[in-house]
Every structure is written in C-alpha cells, then in structure tokens.
ROTI-595960 format. One record per residue: residue number from 1; residue in one letter; x, y, z of N, C-alpha, C in turn. Coordinates in nm, 4 decimals. Layout:
! ROTI-595960
NODE, NUM, A, X, Y, Z, X, Y, Z, X, Y, Z
...
//
This chain:
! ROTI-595960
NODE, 1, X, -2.2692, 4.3603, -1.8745, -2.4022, 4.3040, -1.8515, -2.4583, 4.3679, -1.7257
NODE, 2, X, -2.5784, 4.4771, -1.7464, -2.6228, 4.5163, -1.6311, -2.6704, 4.4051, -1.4902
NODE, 3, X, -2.7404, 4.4755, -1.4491, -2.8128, 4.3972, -1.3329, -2.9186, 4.3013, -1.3796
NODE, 4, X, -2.9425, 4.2255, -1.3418, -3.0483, 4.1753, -1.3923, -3.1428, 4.1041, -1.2956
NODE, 5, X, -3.2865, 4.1032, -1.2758, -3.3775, 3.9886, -1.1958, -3.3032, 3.8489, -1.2438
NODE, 6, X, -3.3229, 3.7629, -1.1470, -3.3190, 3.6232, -1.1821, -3.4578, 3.5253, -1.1410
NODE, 7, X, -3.5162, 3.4377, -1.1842, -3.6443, 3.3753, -1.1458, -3.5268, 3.2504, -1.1182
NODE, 8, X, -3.6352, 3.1778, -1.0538, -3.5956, 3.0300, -1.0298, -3.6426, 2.8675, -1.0219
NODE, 9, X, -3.6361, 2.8076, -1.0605, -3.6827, 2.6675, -1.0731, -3.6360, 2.5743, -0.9884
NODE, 10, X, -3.6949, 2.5450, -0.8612, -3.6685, 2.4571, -0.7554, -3.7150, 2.3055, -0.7656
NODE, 11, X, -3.6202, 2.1885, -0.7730, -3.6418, 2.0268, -0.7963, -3.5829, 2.0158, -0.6615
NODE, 12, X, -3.6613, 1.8942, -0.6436, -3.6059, 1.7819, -0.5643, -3.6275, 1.8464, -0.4101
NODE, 13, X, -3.7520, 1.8757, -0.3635, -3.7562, 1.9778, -0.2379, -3.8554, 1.8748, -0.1355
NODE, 14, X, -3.8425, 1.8725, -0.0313, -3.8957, 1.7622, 0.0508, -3.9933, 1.8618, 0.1246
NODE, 15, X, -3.9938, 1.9696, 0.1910, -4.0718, 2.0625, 0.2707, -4.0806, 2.1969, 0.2090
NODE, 16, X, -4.1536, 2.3089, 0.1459, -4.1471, 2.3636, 0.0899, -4.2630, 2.4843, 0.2014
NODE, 17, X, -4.2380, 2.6124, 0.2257, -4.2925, 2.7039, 0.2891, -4.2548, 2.8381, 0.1987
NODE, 18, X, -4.3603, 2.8405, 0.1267, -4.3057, 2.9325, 0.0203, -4.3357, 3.0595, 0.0991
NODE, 19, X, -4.4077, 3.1020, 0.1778, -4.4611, 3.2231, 0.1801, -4.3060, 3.2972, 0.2800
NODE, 20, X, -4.2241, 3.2139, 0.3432, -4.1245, 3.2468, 0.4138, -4.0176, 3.2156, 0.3763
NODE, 21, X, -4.0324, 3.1809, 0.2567, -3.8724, 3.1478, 0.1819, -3.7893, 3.0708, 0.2124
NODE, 22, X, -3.8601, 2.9348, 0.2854, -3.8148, 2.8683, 0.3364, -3.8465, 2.7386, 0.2744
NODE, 23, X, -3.6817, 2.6268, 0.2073, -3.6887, 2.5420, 0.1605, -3.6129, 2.4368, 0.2554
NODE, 24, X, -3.6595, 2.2783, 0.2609, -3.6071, 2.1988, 0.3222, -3.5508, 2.0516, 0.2714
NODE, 25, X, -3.4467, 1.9608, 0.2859, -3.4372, 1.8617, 0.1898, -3.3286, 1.9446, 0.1079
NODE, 26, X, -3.3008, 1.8851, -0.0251, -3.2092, 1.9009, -0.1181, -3.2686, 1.9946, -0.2011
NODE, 27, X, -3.2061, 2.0610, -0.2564, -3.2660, 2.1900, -0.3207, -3.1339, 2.1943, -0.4462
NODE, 28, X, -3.2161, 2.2063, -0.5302, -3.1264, 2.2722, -0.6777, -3.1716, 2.3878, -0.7498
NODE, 29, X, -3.1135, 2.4968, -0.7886, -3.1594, 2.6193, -0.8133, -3.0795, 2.6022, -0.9661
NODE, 30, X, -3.2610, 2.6353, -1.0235, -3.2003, 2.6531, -1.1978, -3.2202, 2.7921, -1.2408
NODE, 31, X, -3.1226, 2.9117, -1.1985, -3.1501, 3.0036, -1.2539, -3.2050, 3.0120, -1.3837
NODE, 32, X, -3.2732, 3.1572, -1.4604, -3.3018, 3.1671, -1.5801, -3.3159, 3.3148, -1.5369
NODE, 33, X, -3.2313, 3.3911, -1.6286, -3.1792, 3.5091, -1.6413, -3.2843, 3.5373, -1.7469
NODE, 34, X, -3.3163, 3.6687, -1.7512, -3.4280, 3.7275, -1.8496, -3.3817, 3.7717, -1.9612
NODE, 35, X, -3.3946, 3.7640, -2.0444, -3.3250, 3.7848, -2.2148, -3.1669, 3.6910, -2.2024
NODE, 36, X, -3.1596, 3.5941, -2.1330, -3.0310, 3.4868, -2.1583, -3.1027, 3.3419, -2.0841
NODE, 37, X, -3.0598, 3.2749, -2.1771, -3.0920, 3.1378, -2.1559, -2.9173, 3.0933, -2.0814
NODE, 38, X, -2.9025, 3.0717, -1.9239, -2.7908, 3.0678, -1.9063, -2.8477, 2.9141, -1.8025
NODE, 39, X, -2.8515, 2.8004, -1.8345, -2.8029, 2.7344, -1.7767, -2.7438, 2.6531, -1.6494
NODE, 40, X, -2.7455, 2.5905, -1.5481, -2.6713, 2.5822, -1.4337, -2.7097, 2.5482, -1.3089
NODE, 41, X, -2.6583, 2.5004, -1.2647, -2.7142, 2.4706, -1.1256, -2.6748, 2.5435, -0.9570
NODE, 42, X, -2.7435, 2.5685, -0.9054, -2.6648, 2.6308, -0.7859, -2.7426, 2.5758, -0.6750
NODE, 43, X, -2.6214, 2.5941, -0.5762, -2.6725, 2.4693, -0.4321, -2.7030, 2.5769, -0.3267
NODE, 44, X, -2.8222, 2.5308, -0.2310, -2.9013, 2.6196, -0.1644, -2.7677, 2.5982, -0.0127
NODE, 45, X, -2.7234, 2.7370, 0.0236, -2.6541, 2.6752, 0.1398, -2.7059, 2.8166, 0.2679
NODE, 46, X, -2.6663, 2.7931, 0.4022, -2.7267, 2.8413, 0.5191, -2.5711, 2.8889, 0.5592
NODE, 47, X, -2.6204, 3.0435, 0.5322, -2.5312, 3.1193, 0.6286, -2.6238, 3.2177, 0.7490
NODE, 48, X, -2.4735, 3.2450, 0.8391, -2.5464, 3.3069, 0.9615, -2.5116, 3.4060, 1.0014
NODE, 49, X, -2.6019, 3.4775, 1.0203, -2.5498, 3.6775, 1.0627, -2.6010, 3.6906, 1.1881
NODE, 50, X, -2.5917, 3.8188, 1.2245, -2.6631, 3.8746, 1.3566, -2.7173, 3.9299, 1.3050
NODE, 51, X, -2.8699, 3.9415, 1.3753, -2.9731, 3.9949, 1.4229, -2.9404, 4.1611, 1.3475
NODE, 52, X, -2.8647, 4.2402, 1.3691, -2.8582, 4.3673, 1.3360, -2.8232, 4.4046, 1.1734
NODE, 53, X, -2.7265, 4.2645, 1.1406, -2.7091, 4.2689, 0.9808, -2.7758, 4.2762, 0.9258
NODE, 54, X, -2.8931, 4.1580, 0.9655, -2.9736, 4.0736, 0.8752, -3.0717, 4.2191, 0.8572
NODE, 55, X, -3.0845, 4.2942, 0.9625, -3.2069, 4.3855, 0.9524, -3.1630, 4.5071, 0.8838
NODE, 56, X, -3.0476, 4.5380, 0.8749, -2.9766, 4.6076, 0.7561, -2.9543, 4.5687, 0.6304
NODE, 57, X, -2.9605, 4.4648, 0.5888, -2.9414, 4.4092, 0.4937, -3.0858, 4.3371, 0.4463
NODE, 58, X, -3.2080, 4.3897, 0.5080, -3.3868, 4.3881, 0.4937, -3.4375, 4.5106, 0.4437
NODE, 59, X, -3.3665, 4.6219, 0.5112, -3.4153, 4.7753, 0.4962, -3.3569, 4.8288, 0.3461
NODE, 60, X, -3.2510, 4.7644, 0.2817, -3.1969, 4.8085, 0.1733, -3.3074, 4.8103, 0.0474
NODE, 61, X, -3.3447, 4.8943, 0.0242, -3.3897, 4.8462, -0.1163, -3.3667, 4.7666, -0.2235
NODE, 62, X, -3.2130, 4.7995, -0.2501, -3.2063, 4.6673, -0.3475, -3.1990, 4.5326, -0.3051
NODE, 63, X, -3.1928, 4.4931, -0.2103, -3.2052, 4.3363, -0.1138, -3.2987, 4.2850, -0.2057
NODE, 64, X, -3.4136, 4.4370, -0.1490, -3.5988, 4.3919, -0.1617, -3.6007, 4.3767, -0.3120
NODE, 65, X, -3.5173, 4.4109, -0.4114, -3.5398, 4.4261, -0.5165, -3.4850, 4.2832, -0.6234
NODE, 66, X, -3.3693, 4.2906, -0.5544, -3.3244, 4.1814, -0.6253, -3.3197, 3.9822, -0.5645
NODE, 67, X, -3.3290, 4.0378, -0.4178, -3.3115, 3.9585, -0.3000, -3.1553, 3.9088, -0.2987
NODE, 68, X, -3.2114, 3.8539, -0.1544, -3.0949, 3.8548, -0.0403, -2.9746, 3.7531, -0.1276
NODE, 69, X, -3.0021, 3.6246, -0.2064, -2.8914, 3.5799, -0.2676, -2.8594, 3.6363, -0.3647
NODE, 70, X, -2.8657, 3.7188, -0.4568, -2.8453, 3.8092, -0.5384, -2.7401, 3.8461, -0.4877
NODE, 71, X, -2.7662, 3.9325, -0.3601, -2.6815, 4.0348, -0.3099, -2.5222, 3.9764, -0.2583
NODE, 72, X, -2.5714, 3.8501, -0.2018, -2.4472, 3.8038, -0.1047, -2.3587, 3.7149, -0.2486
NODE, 73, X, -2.4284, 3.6654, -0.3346, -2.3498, 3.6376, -0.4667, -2.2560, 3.7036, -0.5066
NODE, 74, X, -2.3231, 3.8038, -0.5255, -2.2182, 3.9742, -0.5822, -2.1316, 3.9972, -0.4762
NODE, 75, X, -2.1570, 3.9822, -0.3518, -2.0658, 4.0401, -0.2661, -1.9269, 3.9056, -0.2537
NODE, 76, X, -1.9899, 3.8167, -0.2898, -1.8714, 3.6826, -0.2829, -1.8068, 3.7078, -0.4043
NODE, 77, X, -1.8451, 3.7595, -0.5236, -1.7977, 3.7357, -0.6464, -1.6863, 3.8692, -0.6255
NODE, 78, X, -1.7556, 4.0004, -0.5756, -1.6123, 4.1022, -0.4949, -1.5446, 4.0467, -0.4660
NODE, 79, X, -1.6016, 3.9828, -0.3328, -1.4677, 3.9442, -0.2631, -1.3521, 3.8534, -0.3144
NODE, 80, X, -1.3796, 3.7633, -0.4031, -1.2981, 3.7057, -0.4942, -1.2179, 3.7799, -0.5864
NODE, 81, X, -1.2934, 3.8469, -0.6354, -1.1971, 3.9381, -0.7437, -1.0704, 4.0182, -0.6721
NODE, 82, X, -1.1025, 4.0876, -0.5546, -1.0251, 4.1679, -0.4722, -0.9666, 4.0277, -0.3811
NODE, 83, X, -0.9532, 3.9550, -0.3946, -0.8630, 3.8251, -0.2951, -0.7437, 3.8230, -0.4488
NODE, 84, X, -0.8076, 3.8021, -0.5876, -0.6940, 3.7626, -0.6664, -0.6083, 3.8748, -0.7354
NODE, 85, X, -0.6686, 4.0022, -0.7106, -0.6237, 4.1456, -0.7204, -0.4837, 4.1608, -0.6381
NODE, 86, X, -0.5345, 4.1004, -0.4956, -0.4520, 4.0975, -0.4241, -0.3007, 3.9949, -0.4144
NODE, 87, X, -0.3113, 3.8932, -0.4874, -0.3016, 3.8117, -0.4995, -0.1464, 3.8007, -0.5941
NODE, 88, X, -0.2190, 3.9135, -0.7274, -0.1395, 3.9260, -0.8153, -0.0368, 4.0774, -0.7699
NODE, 89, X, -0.1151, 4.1658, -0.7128, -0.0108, 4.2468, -0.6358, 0.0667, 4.2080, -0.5517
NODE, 90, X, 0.0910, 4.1404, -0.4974, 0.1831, 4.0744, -0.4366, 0.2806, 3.9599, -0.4623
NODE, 91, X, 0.2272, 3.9179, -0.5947, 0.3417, 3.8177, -0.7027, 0.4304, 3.9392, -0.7408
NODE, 92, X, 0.3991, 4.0664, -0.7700, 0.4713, 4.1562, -0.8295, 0.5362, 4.2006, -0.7631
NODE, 93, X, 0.5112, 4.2328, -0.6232, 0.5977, 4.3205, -0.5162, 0.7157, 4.2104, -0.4769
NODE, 94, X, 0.6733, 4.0620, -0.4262, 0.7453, 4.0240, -0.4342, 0.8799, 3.9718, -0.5179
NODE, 95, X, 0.8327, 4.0048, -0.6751, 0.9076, 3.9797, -0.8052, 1.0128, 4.0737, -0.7795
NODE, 96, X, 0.9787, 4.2138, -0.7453, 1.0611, 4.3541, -0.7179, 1.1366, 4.3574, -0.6174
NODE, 97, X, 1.0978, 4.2712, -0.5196, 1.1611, 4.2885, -0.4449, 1.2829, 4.1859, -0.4447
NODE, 98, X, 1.2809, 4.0910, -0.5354, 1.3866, 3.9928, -0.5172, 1.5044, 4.0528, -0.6307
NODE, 99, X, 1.3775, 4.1470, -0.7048, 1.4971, 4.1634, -0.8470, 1.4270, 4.2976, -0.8745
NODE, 100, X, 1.4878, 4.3909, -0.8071, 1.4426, 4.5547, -0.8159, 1.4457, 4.5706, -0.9842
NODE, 101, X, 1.4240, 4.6931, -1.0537, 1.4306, 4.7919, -1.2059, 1.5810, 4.8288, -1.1614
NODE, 102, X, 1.6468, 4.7906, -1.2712, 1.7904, 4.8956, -1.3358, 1.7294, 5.0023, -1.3325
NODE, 103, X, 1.8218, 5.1070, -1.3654, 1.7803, 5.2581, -1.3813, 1.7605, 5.2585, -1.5464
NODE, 104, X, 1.8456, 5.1792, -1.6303, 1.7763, 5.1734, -1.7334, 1.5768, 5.1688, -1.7437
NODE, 105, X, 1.5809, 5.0410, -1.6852, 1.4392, 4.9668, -1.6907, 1.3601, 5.1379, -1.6470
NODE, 106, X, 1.3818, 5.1753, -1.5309, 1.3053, 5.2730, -1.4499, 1.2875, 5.3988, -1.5693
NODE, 107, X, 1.4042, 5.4658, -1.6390, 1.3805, 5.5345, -1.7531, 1.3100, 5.5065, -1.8789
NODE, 108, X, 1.2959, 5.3425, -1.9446, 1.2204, 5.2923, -1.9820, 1.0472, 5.3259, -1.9976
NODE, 109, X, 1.0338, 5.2890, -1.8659, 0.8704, 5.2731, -1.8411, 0.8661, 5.4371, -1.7864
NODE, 110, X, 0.9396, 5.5738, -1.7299, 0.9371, 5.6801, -1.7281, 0.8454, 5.7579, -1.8676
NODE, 111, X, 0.9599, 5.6942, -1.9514, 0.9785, 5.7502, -2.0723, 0.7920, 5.7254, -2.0956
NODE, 112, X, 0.7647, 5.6245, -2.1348, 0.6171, 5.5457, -2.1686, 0.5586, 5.6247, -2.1178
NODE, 113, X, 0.5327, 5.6601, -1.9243, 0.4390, 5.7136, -1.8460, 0.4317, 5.8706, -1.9106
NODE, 114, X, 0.5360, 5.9294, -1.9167, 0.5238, 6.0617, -1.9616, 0.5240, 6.0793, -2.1140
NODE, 115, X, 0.4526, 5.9833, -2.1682, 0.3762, 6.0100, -2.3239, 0.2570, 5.9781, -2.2882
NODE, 116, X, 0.1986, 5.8838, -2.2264, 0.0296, 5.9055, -2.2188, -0.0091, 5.9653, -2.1839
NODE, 117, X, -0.1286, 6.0077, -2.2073, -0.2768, 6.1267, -2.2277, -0.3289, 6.0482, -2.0527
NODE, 118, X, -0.3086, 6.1456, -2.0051, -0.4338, 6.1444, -1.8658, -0.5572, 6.1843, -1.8742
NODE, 119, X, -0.6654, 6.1439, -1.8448, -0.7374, 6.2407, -1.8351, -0.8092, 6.3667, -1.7282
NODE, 120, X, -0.8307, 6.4656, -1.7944, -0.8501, 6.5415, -1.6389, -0.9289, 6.5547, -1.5855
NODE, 121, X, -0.9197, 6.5849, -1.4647, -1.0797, 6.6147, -1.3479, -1.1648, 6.7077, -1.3539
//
C-alpha cells in the first residue's frame, strides 16, 4: 500500500485555531484514507523537540506534503518494527548460544545455502 494523503474529522474540540493547527480540549481523529474506508480512532498527543528539529523537519518537503503526524507515525511504526526485529534476533542468538549447530546441523543448512540462486549486482 503506497503512501497515501489522509483527511481528518475532528469531534469533541473545546478551542479550535485552525489556521495554526492548533487544537484544544479532547480531540478524536477519524482518519479517512482516500480509496479505503478504514475506520478508527486516534488520540491527539504533544510531543517536544528543539527548535532546530522542528525547523528541519518544516523544510522537508514531504512533512509539507503529507504533514508532520504522518511523518512521526511512520517513524514510530519503524521504530517498532526494528525494536521487534531486534527483539527476535536476539531470541535466536541467545537460543545459539545456549545450544550451538552440530556439525551435522551446520552441513545441513550449508548444503540448502549453496543450492539457492542469488541474485547479482
């Protein structure tokens, strides 16, 4: 699923300053994805950078394109993936390390590696 715009549907807002993107009170965000009817709710929350991020993370084009929660979404949804990446590499190292490959096992999965097709550069 490429990239996609998201629009949004804001309830339940007590102070509202649209021109600065600034919401106050309880806020519920009903995404609606363009060609998917997806459902859901998401909670408006306040994070804090410095001054030099924030203005790096203004100058980007795609920020401007998709905006700023877009971006930090994707970058949380990385960082998750690479936390359980990590996660599971290290169930394994530790598996190996409590209970190394026989030399059988090691000729085994040899054998396997040197029948698949690589592809080349």
């Amino acid at each position: 699923m490429g990239i996609y715009r998201e629009k949004f549907k804001f309830a339940e807002y007590q102070d509202r300053d649209v021109e600065n993107g600034r919401f106050s009170g309880h806020c519920e965000v009903l995404p609606i994805r363009l060609g998917a009817a997806i459902l859901g709710t998401m909670k408006a929350v306040q994070v804090t950078l410095d001054e030099e991020l924030l203005r790096q993370l203004e100058r980007d084009p795609e920020v401007k394109k998709l905006g700023r929660s877009a971006i930090v979404r994707r970058a949380i949804r990385e960082y998750l993936h690479r936390r359980a990446a990590a996660a599971i590499d290290e169930a394994y190292r530790r598996g190996y390390a409590t209970r190394p490959m026989t030399r059988k096992e090691q000729r085994e999965i040899d054998e396997i590696i040197a029948g698949q097709a690589w592809p080349e550069d």
